[in-house]
gemmi code that builds the backbone of each chain (N, CA, C; Angstrom):
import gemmi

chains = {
    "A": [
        ("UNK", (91.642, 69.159, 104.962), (91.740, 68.583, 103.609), (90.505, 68.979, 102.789)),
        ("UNK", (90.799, 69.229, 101.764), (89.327, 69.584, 100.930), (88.341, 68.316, 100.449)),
        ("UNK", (87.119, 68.915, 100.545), (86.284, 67.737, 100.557), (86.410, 67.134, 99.228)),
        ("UNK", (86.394, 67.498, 97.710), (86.677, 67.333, 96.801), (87.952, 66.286, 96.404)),
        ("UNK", (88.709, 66.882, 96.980), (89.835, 65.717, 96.487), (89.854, 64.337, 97.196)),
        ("UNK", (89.213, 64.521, 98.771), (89.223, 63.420, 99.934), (88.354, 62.430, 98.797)),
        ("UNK", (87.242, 63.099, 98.391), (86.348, 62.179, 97.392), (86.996, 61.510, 96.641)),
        ("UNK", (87.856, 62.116, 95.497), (88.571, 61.610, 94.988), (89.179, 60.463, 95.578)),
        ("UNK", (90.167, 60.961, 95.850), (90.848, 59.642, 96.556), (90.370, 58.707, 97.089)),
        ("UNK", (89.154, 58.710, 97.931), (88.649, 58.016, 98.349), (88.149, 57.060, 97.056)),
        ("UNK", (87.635, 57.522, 95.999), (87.345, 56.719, 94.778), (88.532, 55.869, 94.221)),
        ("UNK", (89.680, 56.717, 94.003), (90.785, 55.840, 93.684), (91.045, 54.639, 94.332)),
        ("UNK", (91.370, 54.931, 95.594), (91.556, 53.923, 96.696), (90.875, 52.646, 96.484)),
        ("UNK", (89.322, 53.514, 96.154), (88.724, 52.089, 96.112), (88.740, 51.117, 94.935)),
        ("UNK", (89.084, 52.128, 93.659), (89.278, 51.171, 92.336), (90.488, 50.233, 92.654)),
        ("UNK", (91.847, 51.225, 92.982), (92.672, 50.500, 92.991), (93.760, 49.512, 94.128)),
        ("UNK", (93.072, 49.619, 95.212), (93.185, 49.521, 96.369), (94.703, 48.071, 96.299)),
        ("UNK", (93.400, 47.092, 95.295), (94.047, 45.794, 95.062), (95.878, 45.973, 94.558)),
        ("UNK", (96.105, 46.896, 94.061), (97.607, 47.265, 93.455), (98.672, 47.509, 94.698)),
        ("UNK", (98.082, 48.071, 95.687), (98.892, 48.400, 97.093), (99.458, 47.253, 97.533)),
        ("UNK", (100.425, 47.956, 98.272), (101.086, 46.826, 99.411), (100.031, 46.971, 100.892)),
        ("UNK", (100.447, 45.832, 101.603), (99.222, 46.199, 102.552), (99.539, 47.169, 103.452)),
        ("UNK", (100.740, 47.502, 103.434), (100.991, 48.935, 104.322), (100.198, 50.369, 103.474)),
        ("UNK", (100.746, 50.151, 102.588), (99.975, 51.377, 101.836), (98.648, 51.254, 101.884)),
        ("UNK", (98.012, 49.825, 102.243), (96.591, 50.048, 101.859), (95.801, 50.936, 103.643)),
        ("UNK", (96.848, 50.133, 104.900), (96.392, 50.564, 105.741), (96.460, 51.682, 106.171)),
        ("UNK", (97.709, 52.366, 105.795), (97.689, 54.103, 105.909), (96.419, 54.824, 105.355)),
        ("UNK", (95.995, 54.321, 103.798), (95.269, 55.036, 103.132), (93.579, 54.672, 103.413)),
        ("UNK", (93.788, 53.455, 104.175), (92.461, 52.837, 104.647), (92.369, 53.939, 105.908)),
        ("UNK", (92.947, 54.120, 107.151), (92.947, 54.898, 108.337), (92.801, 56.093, 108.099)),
        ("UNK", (93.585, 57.065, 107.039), (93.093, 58.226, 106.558), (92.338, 58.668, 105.979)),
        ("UNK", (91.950, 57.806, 104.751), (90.809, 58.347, 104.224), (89.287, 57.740, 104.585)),
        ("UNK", (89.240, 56.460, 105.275), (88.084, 56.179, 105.191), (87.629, 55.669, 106.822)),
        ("UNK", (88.722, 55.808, 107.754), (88.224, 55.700, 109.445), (88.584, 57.391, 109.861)),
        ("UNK", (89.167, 57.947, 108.839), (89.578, 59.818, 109.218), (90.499, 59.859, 110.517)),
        ("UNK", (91.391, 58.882, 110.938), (92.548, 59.174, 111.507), (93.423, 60.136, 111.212)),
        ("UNK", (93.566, 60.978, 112.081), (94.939, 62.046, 111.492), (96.243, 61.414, 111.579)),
        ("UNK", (97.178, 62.043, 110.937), (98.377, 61.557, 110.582), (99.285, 60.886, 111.816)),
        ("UNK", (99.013, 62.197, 113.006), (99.508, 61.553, 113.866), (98.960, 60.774, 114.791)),
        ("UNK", (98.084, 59.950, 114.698), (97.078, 58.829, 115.285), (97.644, 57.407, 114.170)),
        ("UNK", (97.741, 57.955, 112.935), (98.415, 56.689, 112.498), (99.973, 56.253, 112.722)),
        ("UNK", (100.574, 57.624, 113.070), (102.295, 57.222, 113.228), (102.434, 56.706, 114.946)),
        ("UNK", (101.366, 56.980, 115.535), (100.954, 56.285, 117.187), (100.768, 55.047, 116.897)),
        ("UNK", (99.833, 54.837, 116.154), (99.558, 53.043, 115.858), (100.500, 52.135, 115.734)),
        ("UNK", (100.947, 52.808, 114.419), (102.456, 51.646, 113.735), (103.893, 52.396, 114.572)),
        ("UNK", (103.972, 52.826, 115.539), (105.185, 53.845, 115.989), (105.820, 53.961, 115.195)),
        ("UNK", (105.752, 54.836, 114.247), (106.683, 55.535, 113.192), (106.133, 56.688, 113.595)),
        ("UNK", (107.134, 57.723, 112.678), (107.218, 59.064, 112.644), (106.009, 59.804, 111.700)),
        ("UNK", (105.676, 60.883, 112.251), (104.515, 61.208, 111.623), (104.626, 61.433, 110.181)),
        ("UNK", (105.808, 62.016, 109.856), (106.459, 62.476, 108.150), (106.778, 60.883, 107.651)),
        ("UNK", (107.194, 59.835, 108.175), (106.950, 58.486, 107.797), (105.818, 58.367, 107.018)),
        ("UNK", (104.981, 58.749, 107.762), (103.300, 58.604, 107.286), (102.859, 59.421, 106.410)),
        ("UNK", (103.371, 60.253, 106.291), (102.920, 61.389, 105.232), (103.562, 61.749, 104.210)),
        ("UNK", (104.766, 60.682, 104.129), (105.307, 60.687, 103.399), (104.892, 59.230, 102.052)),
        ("UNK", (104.365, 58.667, 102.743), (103.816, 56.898, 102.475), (102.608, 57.157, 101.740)),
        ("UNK", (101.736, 58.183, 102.447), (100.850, 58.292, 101.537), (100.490, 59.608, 100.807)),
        ("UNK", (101.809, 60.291, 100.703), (101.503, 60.950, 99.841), (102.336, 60.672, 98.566)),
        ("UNK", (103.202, 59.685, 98.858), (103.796, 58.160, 97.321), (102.639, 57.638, 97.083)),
        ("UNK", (101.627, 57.031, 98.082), (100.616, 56.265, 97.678), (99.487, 56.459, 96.656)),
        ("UNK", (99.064, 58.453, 97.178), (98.466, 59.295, 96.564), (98.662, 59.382, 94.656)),
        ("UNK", (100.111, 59.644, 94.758), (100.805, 60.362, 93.425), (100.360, 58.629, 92.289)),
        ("UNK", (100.829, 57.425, 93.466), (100.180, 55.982, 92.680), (98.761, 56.071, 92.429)),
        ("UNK", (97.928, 56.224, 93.098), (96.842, 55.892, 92.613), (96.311, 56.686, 91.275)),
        ("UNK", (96.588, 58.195, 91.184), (96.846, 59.082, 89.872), (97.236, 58.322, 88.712)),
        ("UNK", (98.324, 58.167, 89.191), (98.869, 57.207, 88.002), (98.418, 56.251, 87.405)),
        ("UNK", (97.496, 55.385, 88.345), (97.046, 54.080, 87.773), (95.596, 54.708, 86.685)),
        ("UNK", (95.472, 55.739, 87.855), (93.832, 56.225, 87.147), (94.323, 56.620, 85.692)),
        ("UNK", (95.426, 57.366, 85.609), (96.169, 57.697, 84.063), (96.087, 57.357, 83.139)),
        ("UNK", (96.150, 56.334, 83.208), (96.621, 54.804, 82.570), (95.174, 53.730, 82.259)),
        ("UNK", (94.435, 53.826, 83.406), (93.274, 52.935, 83.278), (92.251, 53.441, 83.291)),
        ("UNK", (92.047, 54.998, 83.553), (90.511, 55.866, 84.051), (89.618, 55.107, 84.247)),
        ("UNK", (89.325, 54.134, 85.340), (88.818, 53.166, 85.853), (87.857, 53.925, 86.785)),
        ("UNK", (88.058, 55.401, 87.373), (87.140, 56.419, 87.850), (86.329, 57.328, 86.790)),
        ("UNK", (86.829, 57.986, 85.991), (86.334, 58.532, 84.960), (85.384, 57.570, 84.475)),
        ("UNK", (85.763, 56.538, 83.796), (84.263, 55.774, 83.090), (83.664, 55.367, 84.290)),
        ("UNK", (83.933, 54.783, 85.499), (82.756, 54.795, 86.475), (81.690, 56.065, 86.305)),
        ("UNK", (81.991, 57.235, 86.628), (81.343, 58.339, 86.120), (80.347, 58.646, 85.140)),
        ("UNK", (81.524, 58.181, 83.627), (80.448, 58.484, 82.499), (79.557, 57.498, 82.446)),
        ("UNK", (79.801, 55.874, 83.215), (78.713, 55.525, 83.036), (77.457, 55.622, 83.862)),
        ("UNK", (77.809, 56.384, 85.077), (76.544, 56.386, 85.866), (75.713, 57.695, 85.566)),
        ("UNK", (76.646, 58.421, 84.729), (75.469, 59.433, 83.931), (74.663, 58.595, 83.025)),
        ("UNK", (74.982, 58.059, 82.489), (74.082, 56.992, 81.180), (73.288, 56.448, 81.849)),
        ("UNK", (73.452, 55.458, 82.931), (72.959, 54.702, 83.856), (71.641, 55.090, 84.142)),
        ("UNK", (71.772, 56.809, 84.920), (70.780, 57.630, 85.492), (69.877, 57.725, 84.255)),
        ("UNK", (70.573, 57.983, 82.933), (69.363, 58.385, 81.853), (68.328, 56.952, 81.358)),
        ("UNK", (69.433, 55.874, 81.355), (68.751, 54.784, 81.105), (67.277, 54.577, 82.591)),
        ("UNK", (67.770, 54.725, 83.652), (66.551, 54.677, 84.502), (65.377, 55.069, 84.282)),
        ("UNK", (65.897, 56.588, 83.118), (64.484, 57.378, 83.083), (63.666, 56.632, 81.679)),
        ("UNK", (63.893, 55.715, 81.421), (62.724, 55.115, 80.624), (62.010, 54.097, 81.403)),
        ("UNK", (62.441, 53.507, 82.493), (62.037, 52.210, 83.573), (60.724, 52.507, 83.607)),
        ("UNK", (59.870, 53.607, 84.222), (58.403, 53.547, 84.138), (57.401, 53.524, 83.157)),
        ("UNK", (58.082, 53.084, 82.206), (57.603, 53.215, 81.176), (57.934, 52.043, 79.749)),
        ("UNK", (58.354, 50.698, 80.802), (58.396, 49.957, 79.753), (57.783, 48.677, 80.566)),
        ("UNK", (57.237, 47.947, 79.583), (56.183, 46.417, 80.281), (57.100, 45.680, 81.063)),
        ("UNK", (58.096, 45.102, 81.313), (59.135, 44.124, 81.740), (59.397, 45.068, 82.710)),
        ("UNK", (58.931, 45.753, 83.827), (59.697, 47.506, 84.440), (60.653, 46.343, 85.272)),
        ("UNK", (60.148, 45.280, 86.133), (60.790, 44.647, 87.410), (62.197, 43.787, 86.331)),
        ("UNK", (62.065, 43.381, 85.184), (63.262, 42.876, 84.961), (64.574, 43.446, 84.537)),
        ("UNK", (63.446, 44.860, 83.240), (64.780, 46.132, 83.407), (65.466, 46.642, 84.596)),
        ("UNK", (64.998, 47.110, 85.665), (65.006, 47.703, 86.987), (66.395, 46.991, 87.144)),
        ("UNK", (66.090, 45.341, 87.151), (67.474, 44.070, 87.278), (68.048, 43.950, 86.547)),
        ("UNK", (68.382, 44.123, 85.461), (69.365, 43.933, 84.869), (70.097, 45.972, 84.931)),
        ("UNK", (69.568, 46.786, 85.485), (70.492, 47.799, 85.623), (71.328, 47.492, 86.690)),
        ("UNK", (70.232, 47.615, 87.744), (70.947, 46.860, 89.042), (72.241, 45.787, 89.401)),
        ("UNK", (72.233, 44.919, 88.194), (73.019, 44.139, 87.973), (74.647, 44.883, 87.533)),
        ("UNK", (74.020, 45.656, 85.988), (74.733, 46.450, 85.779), (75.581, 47.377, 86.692)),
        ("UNK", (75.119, 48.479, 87.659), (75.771, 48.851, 88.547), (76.363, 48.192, 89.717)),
        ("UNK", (76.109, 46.970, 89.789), (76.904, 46.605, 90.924), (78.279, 45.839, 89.849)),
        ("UNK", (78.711, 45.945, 88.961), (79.882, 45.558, 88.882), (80.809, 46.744, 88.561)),
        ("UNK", (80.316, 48.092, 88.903), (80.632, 49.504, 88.931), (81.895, 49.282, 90.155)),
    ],
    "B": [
        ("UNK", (99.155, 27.547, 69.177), (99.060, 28.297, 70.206), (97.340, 28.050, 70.292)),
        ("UNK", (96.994, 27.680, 71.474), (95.812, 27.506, 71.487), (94.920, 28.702, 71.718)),
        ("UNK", (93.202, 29.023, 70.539), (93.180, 29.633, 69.976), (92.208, 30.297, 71.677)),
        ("UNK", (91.536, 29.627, 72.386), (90.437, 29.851, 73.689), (92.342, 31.347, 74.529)),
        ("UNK", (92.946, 30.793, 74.422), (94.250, 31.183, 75.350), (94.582, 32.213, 74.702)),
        ("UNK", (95.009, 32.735, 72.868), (95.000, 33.699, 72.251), (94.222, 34.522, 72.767)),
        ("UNK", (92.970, 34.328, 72.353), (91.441, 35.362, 72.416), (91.783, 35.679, 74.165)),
        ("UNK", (91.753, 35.143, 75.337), (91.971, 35.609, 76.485), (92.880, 36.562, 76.288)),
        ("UNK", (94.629, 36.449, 76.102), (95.501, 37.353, 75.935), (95.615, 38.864, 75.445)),
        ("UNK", (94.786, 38.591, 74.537), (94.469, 39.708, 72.980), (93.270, 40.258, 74.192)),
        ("UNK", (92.727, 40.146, 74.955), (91.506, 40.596, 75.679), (92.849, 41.210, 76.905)),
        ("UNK", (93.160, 40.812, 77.276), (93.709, 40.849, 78.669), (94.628, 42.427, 78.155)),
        ("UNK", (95.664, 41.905, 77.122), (96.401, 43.021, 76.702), (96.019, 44.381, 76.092)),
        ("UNK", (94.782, 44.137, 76.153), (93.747, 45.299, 75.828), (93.734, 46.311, 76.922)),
        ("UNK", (93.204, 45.259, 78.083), (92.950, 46.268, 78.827), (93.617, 47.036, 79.749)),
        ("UNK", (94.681, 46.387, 79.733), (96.541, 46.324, 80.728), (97.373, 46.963, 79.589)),
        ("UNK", (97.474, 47.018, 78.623), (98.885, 47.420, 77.757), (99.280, 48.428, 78.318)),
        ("UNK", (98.660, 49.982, 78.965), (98.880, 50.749, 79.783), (100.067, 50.524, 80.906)),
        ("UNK", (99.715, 49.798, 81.640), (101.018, 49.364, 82.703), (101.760, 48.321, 82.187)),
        ("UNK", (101.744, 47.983, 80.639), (103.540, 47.589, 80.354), (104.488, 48.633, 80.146)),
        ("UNK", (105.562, 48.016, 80.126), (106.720, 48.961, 79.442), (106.538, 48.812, 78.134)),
        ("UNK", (107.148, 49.987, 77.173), (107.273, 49.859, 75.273), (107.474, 48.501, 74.906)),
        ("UNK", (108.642, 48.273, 75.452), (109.542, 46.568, 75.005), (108.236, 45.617, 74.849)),
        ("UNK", (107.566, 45.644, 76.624), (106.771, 44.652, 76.324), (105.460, 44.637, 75.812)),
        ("UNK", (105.135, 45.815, 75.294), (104.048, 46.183, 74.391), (104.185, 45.753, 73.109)),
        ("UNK", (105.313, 46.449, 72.803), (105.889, 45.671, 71.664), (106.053, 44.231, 70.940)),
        ("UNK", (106.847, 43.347, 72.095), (106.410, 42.223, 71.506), (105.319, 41.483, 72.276)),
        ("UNK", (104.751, 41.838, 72.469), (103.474, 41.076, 72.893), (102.119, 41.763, 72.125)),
        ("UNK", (102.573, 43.250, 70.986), (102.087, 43.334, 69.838), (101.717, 42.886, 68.263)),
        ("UNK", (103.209, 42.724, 68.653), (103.801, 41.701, 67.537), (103.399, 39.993, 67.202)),
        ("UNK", (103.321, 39.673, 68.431), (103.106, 38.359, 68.726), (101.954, 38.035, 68.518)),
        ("UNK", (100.858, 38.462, 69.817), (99.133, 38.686, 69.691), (98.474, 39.325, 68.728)),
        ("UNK", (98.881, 40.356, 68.232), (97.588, 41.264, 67.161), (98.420, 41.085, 65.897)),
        ("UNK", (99.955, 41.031, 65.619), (100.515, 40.984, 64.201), (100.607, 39.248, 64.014)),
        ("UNK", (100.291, 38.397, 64.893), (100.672, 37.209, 64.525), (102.234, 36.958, 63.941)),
        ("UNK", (103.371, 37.647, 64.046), (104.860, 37.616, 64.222), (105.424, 36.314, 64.659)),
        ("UNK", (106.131, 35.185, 64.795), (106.694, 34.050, 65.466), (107.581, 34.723, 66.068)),
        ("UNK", (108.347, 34.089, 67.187), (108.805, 34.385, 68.411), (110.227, 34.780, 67.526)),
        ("UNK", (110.418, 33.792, 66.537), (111.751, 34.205, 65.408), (112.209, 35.541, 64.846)),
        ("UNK", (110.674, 35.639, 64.494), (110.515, 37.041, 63.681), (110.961, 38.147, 64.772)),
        ("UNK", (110.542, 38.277, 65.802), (110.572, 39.203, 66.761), (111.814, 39.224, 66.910)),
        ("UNK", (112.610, 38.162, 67.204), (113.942, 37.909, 67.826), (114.750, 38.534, 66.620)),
        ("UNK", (114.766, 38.364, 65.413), (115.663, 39.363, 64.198), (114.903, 40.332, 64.619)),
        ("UNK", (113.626, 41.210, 64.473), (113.588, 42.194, 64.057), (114.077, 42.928, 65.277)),
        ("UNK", (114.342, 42.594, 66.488), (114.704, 43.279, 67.620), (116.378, 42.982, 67.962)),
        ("UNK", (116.667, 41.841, 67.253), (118.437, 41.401, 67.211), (118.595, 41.231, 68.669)),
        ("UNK", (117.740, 40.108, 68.684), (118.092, 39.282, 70.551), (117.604, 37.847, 70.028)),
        ("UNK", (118.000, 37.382, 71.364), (117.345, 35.660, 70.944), (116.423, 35.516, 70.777)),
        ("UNK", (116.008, 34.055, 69.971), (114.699, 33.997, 70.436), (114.130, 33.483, 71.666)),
        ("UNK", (115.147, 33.033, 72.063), (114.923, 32.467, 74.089), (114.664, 34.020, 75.200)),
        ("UNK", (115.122, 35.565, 74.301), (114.749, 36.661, 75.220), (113.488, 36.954, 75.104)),
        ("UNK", (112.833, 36.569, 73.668), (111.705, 36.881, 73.411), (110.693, 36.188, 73.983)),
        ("UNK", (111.064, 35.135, 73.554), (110.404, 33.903, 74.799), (109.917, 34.171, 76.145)),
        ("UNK", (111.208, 34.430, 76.996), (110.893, 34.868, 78.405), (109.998, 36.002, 78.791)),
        ("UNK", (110.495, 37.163, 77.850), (109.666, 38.212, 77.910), (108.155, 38.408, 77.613)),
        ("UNK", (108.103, 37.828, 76.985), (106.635, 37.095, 76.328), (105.941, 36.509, 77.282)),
        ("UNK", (106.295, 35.590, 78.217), (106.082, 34.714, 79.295), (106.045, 35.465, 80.469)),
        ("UNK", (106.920, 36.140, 80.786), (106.627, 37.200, 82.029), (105.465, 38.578, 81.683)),
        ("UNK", (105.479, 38.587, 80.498), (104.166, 39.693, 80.686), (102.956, 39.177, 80.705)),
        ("UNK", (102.725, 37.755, 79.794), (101.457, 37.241, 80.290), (101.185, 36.737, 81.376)),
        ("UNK", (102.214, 36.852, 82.694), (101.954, 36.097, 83.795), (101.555, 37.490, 84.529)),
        ("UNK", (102.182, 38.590, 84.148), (101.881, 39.937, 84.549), (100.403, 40.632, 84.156)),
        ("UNK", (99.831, 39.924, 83.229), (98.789, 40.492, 82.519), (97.424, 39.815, 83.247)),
        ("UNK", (98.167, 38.300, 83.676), (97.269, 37.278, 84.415), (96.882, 37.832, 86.225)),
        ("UNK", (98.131, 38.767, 86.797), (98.062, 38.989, 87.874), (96.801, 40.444, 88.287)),
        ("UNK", (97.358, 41.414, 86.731), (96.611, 42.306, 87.105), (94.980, 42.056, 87.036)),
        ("UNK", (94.746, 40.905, 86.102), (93.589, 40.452, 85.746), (92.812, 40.021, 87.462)),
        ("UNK", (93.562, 39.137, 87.729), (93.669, 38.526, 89.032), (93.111, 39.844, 90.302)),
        ("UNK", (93.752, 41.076, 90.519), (93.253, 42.006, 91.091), (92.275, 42.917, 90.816)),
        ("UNK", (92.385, 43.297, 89.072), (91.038, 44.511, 89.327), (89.836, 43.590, 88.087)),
        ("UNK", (90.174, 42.446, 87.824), (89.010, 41.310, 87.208), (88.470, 42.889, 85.935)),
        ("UNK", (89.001, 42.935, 85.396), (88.630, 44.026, 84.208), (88.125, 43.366, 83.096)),
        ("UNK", (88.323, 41.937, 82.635), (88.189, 41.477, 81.478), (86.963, 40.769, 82.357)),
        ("UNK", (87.158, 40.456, 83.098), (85.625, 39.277, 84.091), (84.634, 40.474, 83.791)),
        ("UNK", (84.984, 41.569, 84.406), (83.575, 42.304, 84.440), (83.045, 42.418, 83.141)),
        ("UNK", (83.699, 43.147, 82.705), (83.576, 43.304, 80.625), (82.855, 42.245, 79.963)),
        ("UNK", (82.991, 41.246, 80.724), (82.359, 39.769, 79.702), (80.877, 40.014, 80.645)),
        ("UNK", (80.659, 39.966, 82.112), (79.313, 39.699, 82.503), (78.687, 40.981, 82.067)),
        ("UNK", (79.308, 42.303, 81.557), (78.530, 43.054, 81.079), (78.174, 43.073, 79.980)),
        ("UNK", (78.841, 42.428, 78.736), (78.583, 42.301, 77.648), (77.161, 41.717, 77.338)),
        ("UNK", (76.931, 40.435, 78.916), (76.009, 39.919, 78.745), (74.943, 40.212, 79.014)),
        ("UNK", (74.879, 41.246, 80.299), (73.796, 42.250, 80.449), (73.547, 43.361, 79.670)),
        ("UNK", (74.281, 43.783, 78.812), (74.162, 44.462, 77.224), (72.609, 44.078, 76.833)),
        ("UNK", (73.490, 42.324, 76.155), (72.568, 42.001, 75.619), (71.396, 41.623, 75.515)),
        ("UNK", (70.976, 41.617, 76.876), (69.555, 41.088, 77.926), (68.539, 42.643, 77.330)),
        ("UNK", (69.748, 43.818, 77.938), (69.313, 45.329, 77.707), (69.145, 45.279, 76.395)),
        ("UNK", (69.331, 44.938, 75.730), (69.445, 45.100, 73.928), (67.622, 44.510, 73.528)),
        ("UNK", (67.355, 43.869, 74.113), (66.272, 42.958, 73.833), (65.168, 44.129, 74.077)),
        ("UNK", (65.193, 44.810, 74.935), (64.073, 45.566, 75.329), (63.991, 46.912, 74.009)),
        ("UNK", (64.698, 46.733, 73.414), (64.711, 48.181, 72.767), (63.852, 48.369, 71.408)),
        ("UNK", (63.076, 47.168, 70.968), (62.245, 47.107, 70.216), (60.847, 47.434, 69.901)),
        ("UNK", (60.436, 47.968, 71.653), (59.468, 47.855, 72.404), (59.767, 49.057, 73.392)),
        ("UNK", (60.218, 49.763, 72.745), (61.037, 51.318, 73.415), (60.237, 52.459, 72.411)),
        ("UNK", (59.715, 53.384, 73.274), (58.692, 54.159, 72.047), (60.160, 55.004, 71.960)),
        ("UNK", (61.035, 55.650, 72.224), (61.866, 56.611, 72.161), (63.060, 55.960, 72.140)),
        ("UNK", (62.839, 54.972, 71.181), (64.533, 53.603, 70.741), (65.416, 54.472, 70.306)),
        ("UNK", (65.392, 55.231, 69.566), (67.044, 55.792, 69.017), (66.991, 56.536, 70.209)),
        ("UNK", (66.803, 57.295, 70.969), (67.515, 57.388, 72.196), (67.763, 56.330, 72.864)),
        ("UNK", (67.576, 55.129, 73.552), (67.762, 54.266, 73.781), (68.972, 53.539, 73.233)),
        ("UNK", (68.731, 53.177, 71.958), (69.922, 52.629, 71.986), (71.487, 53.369, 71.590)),
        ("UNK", (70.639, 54.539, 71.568), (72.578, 55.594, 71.659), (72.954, 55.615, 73.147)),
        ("UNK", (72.120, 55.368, 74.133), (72.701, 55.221, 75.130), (73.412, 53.899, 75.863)),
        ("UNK", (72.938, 53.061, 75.130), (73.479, 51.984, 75.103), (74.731, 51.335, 74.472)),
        ("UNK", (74.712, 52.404, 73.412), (75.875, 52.491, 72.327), (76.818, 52.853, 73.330)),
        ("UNK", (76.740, 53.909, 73.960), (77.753, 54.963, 74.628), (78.425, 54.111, 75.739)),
        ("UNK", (77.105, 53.068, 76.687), (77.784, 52.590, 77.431), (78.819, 51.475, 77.374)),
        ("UNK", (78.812, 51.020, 76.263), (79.493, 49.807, 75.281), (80.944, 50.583, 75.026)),
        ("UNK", (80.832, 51.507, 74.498), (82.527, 52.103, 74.003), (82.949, 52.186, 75.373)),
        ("UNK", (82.463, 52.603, 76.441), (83.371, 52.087, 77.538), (84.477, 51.720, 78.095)),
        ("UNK", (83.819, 50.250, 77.210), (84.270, 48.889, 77.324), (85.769, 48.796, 77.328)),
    ],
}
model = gemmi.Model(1)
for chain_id, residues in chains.items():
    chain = gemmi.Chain(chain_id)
    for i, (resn, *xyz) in enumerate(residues, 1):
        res = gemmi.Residue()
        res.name, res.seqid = resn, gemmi.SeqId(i, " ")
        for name, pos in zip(("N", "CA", "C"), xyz):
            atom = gemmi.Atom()
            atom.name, atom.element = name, gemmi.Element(name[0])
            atom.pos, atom.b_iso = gemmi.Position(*pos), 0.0
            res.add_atom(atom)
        chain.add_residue(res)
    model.add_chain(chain)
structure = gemmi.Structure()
structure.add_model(model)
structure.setup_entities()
């Protein structure tokens, strides 16, 4: 799988994880983020391996979609470019330990 | 229509109108941002006003669920407020108009 898109997805997954059914979440949880191959997950749940690859590659084409619609990854992005630029004034302002926190703050609801 | 429950809706349908259908974009356009009565909708669409009703009622329970999973309007508000914490420092910023265009940028976001 290419590393590029695994990223991806792996980002989607995580924005939109909450929208899944919990089957879809556990296929896409085992593949993309414990790196089970396909047929290690159709061993688990005894289904067929094209079962599985078929589940999440519906699951896949969903999470696209939601991103479509909500670019809930994209502005994660543009804002952690801003984010990074806003850092670069931190050494350089009197309050440094409360700015520092309120970015901090800021990125964790990223 | 109570006005705390409006302002939520008109927030909520902001950030969700994406995953309605037209119909229910529509009148839950009509309703929330044109201020329309449930009457008005019901002629200008030539259905009841008991379809408009329901429909109206199932998308804000739909609007409440997605809220419920990816908290889009929750985050938006605690960031608004760390905005404004960030906003305070910028007076006391030797290089403020950069500063606060980046702050600008991270706001349209929103």
């Amino acid at each position: 799988m290419m590393l590029e898109k695994t990223t991806r997805l792996t980002y989607l997954f995580d924005f939109y994880q909450s929208l899944l059914t919990p089957k879809q979440k556990s296929y896409m949880s085992l593949y993309y983020l414990d790196d089970f191959s396909l047929g290690e997950i159709a061993e688990e749940y005894d289904v067929s391996r094209q079962a599985v690859y078929d589940n999440i590659k519906r699951t896949e084409a969903m999470l696209e979609q939601y991103e479509e619609k909500l670019l809930l990854f994209q502005k994660f992005q543009e804002r952690q470019k801003l984010m990074t630029k806003l850092r670069e004034f931190s050494p350089n302002i009197e309050n440094k330990a409360m700015f520092d926190s309120l970015l901090n703050e800021l990125e964790k609801l990223d």
